[in-house]
N, C-alpha and C positions, 0 to 999 in steps of 0.2 A: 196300355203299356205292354210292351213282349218283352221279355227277357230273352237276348242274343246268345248269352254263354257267360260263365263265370271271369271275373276280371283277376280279381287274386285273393289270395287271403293273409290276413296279417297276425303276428303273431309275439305278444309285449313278452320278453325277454330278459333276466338278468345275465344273460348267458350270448351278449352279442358274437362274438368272436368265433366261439367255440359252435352255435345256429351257423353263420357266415360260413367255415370249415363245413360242417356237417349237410347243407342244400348244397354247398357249388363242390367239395370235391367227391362227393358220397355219393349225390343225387345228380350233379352234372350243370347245375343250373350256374351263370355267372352275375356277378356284383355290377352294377351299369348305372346309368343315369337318377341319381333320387332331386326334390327339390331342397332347398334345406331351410326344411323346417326349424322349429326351436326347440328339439330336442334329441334325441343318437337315433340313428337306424340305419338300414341297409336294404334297396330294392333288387331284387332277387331277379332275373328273364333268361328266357329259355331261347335261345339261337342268338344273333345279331339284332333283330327288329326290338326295339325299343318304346315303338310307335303306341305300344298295347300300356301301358307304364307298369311291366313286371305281371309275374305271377305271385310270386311271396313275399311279404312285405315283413323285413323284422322291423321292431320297434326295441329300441332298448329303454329300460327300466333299471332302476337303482342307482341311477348314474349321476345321482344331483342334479336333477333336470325334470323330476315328476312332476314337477308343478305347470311345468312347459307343457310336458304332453297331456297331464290330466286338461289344463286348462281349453288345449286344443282336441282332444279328442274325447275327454271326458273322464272319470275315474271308471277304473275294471277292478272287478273282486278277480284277479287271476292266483290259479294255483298249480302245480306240477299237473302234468297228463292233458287230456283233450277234455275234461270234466265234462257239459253236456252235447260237446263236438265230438262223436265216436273217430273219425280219422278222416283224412283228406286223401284223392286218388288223384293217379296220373296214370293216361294210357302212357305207354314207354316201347322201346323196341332194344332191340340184341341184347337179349338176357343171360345169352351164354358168357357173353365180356362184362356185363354187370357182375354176374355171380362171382365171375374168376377175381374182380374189383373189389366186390364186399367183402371174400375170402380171405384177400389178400392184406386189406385194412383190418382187418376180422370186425365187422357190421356183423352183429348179430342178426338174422333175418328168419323166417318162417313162410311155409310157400304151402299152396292150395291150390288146386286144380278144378275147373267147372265145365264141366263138360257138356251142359246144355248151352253156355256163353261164349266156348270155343275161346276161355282165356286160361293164362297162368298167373293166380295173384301171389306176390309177394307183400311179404307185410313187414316193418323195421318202424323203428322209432327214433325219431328226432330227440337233441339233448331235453327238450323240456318234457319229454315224453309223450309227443304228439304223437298217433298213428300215423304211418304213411303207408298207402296203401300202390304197387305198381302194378301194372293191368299189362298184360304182355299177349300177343298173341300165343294161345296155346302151342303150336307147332315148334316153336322158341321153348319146349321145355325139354 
């Protein structure tokens, strides 16, 4: 077996709405094609192609329907933050129209510089207080 590249990550949610708001107008990503399964969620893709099924997959929880999703996907001890997931990355590009975007929503964000990587990372946190981490070319800072 080879592992190709990450497919996406998923993320249970009492907080759908407010995730949905927070990836597609924050992060940029749009709402597209889900199956419908038997319980709430929202698949998350990054351009038009659809083909990949999403990068981030919310799940919602608390919605009178855990018994759907547990049964199909199993029971999660979930709780606020990335608990033993430290953050999830995205390389990204024109940082200067993101910043002036997060500024203007006021996203709280925190930036670092690596100058043996020749990136700019930004770091911000999703409502459940997941890490999000953005990888930017340095030159872009």
């Amino acid at each position: 077996m080879t592992i190709e590249h990450l497919a996406h990550y998923s993320i249970r949610t009492d907080q759908l709405e407010r995730c949905e708001t927070f990836y597609c107008e924050v992060l940029g990503l749009r709402a597209g094609y889900r199956p419908s399964f038997p319980f709430p969620g929202i698949w998350l893709y990054q351009g038009a192609d659809e083909s990949t099924y999403g990068v981030v997959h919310l799940i919602g929880t608390g919605q009178g329907q855990d018994t759907a999703l547990n049964d199909y996907l199993g029971e999660a001890n979930t709780s606020e933050g990335t608990g033993a997931l430290d953050h999830i990355a995205f390389i990204a590009s024109n940082w200067p129209q993101t910043r002036a975007r997060f500024q203007d929503m006021r996203v709280p964000f925190h930036e670092r510089h690596v100058p043996d990587l020749g990136l700019h990372q930004v770091f911000l946190r999703d409502p459940n207080g997941i890490v999000i981490e953005l990888n930017y070319p340095a030159d872009e800072s």
